[in-house]
N, C-alpha and C positions, 0 to 999 in steps of 0.2 A: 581454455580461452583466457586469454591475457586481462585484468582488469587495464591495465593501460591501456588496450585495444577503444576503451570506452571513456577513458577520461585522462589523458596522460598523464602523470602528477599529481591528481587530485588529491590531498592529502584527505580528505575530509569521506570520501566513498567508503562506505564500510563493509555494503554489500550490494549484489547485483544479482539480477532473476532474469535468464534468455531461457526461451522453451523450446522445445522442437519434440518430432517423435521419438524418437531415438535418447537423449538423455536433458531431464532438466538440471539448469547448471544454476548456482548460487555460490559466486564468489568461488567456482574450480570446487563445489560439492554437488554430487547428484541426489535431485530430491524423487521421491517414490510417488506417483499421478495413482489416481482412485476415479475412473469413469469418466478423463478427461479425451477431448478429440483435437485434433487441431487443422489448423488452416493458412496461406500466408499470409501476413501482416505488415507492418511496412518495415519492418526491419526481422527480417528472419521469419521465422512459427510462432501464430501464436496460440495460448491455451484457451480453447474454447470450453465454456463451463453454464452447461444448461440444464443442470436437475441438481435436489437438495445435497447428495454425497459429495458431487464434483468439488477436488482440492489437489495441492501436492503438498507434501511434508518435504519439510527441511531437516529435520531433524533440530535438535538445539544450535541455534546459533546465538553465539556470545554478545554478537555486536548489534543485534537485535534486542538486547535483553537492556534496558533503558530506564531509566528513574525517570518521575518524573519532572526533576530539574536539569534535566539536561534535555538542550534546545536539537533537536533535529527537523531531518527534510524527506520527503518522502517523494519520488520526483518517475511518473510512470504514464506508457502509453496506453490508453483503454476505449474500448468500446461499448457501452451497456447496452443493453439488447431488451432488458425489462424493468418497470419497476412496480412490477405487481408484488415483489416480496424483497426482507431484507437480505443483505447479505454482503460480505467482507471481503474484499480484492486481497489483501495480505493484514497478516495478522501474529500476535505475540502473545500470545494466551495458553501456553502449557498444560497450567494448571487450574484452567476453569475460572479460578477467583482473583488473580491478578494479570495483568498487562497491560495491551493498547491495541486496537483496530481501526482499520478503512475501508470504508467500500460508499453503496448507493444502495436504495429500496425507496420506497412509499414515501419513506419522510424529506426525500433528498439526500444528497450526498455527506457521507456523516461521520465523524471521526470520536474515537473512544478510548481513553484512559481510565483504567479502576483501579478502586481495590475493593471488592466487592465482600470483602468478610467485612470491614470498616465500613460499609455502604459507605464509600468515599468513591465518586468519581466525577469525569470533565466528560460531557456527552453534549458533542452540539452537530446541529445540522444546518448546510446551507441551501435554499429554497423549498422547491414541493420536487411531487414526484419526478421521476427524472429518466431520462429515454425512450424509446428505444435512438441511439444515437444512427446516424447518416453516414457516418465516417468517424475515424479514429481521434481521439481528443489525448491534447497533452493536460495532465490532470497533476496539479502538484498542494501535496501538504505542508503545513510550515507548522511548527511548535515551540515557542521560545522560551521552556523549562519554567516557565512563573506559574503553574501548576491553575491556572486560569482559565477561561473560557476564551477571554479578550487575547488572551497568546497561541491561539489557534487558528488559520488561515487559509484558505482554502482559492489557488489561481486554474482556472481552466484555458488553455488557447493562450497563456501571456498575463491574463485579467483578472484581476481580483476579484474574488465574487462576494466581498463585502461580509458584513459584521455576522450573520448567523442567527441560527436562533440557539440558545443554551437551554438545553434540557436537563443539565445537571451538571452545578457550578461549585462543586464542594469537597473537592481533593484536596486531601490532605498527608494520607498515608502512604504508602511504600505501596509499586506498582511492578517491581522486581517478578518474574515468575519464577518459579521453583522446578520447572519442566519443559518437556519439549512436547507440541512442536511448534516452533516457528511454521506459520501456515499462509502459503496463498490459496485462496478460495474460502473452501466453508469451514467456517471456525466451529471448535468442539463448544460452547458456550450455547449457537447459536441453532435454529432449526434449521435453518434455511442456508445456502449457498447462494453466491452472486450468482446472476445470468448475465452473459455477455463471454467480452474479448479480450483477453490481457494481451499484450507484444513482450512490452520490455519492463521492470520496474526496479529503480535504485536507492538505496537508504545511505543517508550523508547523516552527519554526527554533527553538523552544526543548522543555524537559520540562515538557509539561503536567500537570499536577496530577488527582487525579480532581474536583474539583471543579470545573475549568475543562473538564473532557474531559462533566461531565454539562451545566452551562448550555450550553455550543457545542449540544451533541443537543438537549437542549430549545429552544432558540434556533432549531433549523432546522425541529424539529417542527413550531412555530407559524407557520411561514410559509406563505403562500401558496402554489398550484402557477403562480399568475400572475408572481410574484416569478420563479420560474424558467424 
């Protein structure tokens, strides 16, 4: 599958997650599913992930692997189905003690940078618990490299969902990981895996704007299922 298929030009798209039975694709590499099922979605299959194992490996990916002064976007269609426990949509944590994650559980929808041998990290969450969703939500992260709490931003449906709460506002070290894998679903760190519905999800290298975070949605809305 062509990245331009999804964003012509985009200079800024770094990598891309489409599921189906048959092969998970990330940026034209196939990732390995562990106990996942799927279903249609609104744009193609998507991974359904409903017990603690459920994940796919990416294997190392480069452009994944991020300091924490460099501003990115995280920009995916999802559906949560629980929030009796935590757990991680995609994630950058190789080696257990440094990266970054996202997902939803108990505390609400919650974004994670460490470095966890420096107990140094950005851990903040927006609202309470969170789901089972109705329908498919467009869910975008935002990060603007100032290794901060305040430079983490969280749009669901277009909307900002406002300031967060910070559980831990004290990064300061290298959040580089040393391994693979790059992971959607359950992270090696964590106990638990998300419940719920991924479709599509795309990581961009810089702070997207809401403006550019609604054309991308509308953009993909109008596309074909043949396209994908």
């Amino acid at each position: 599958m062509d990245v331009s298929a999804i964003m012509p030009g985009h200079p800024n798209l770094k990598a891309w997650f489409m599921f189906n039975p048959d092969t998970e694709i990330v940026s034209g590499t196939t990732g390995t599913p562990t106990s996942i099922t799927y279903e249609a979605g609104p744009f193609g299959q998507s991974a359904v992930m409903d017990a603690t194992s459920d994940k796919i490996d990416w294997g190392y990916l480069s452009a994944l692997n991020v300091e924490r002064t460099q501003p990115w976007t995280i920009l995916q269609w999802i559906k949560r189905d629980s929030n009796t426990q935590e757990g991680e949509a995609l994630s950058q944590n190789g080696d257990s003690t440094h990266g970054w994650g996202q997902g939803w559980g108990v505390g609400g929808n919650s974004l994670r940078l460490a470095n966890f041998n420096a107990a140094q990290a950005l851990r903040k969450y927006w609202g309470s618990a969170v789901g089972p969703d109705s329908a498919y939500r467009h869910v975008v992260y935002t990060y603007d490299g100032s290794s901060l709490s305040a430079g983490a931003k969280l749009y669901m449906d277009g909307v900002d969902q406002g300031a967060g709460t910070a559980l831990s506002n004290n990064l300061s070290g290298s959040i580089i990981t040393t391994g693979a894998p790059s992971r959607t679903g359950y992270a090696n760190y964590f106990n638990y895996a998300m419940i719920g519905k991924i479709n599509v999800q795309m990581f961009f290298d810089y702070l997207m704007p809401i403006e550019d975070q609604v054309s991308v949605g509308l953009g993909f809305d109008s596309m074909s299922r043949s396209q994908l």
